[in-house]
N, C-alpha and C positions, 0 to 999 in steps of 0.2 A: 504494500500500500504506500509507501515513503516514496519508492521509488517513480511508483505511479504520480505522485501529487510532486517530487521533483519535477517529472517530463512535463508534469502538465505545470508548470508553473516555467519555466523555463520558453515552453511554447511559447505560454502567455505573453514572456518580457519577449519573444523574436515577434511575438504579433504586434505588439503596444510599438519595439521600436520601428518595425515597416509602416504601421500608419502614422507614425512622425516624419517619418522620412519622404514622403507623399508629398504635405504641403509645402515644406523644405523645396524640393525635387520642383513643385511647380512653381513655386515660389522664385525658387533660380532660372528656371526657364523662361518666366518673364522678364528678366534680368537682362538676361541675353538678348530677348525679341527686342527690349527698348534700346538696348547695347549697339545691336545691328541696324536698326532703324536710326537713331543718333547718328551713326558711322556712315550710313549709306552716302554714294554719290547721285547727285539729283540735277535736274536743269540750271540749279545756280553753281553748279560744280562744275558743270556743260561752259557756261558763259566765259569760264575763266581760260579756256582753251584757247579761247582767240589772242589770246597775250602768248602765247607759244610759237618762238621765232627770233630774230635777230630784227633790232631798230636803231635807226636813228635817231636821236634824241635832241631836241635844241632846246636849252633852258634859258630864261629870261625872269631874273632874280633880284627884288627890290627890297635894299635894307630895311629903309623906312619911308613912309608915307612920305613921296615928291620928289623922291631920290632919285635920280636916274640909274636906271637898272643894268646890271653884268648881265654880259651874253656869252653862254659855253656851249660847245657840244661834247658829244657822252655818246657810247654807243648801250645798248642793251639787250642781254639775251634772257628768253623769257621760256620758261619747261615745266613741265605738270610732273609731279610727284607724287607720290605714296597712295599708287592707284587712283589716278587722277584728282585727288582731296584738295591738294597742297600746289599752288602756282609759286615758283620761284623763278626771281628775276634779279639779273645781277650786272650793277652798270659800272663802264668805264669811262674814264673822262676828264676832264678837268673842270675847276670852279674855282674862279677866282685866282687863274692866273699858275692853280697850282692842281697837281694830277689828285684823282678825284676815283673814292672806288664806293659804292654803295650796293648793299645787298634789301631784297624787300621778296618780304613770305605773306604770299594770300590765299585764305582761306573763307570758305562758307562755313560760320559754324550753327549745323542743325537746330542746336539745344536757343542758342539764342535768338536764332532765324537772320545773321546780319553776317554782313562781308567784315572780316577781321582784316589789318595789315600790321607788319612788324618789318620795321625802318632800322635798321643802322648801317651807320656810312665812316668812310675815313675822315673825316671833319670832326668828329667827336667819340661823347664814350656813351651817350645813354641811348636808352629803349627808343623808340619814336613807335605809340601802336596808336592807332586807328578803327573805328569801328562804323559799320553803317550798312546800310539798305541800296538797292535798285530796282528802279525802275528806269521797262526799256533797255536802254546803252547808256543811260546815266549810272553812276554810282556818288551817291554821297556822303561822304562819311564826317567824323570828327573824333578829337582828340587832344592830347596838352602836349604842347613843345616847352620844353625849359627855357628861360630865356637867361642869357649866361651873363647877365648886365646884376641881376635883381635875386636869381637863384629861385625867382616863383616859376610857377608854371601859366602859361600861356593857352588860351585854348584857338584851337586850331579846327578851321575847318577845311573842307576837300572835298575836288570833285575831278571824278573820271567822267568824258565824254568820249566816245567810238562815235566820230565822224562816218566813217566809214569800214571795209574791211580791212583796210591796211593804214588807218589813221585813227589816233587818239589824242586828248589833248588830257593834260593833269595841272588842274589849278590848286594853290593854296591859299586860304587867307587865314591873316593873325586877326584878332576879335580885339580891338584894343580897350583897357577901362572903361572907358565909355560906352563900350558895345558899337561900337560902330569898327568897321570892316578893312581891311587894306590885303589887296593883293599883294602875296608877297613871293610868291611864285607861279612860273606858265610851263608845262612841258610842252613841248609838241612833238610827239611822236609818231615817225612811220616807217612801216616796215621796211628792210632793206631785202631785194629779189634776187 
């Protein structure tokens, strides 16, 4: 009889721990389903292809409101990444007189539903990120530039236009105290064939 009421008690604890491990088991598996779905590549991951290729770049850069503005060229090659997620684009050049190397990683991310971008360049040592939405062939985004006078941050706004298939243009503006606006950069970008 002991023996008996062991097996069955034994059973018991393998049956209790299988129906624990059920909701567990589903419970991970929607883990995964929202995992995968986050992760997926989609029409705004499609968009980013068009920047895949070699450009040429002409920048036209305005220190401050009335300044007359530097003119450089730069060239830029542009390649999709990590199953197409991840556009990287990585330019050479000079600014300002002096050679000029800048890397920029863009992404769609899912969870937040907005185009991310992460900036650094041989000019300096911080982050430059960006964030925003599109609509059409606009992209607009925003973000804080340090400003290296005051050690505040600066917000910054951005905008990608695709003129066409082989042309783009990349504006920035600085938001000054006052809320009021200044261009303080033009790309003009297009493909070289």
């Amino acid at each position: 009889m002991k023996k008996i009421f062991v097996v069955w008690a034994a059973l018991l604890a393998v049956l209790v721990a299988l129906a624990q491990e059920k909701p567990a088991d589903a419970q991970q598996q929607k883990a995964v389903e929202a995992y995968m779905k986050m992760g997926a590549v989609n029409e705004n991951h499609e968009f980013m292809k068009k920047y895949a290729g070699n450009w040429q770049v002409q920048t036209t850069a305005w220190m401050a409101p009335g300044q007359p503005p530097a003119l450089s060229r730069s060239t830029a090659r542009g390649e999709m990444a990590l199953g197409g997620r991840f556009l990287l684009m990585n330019f050479r050049g000079e600014m300002f007189g002096q050679p000029f190397e800048g890397m920029q990683i863009v992404g769609y991310d899912n969870l937040q539903k907005k185009y991310i971008t992460f900036w650094i360049d041989s000019t300096s040592t911080f982050f430059f990120l960006t964030s925003g939405t599109r609509l059409g062939n606009t992209i607009n985004e925003a973000g804080f530039w340090p400003d290296p006078l005051t050690g505040a941050q600066v917000t910054v706004k951005a905008r990608t236009v695709w003129v066409g298939p082989d042309e783009y243009t990349y504006e920035q503006f600085m938001v000054m105290p006052d809320g009021s606006e200044f261009k303080s950069m033009e790309n003009r970008c297009t493909r070289i064939k």
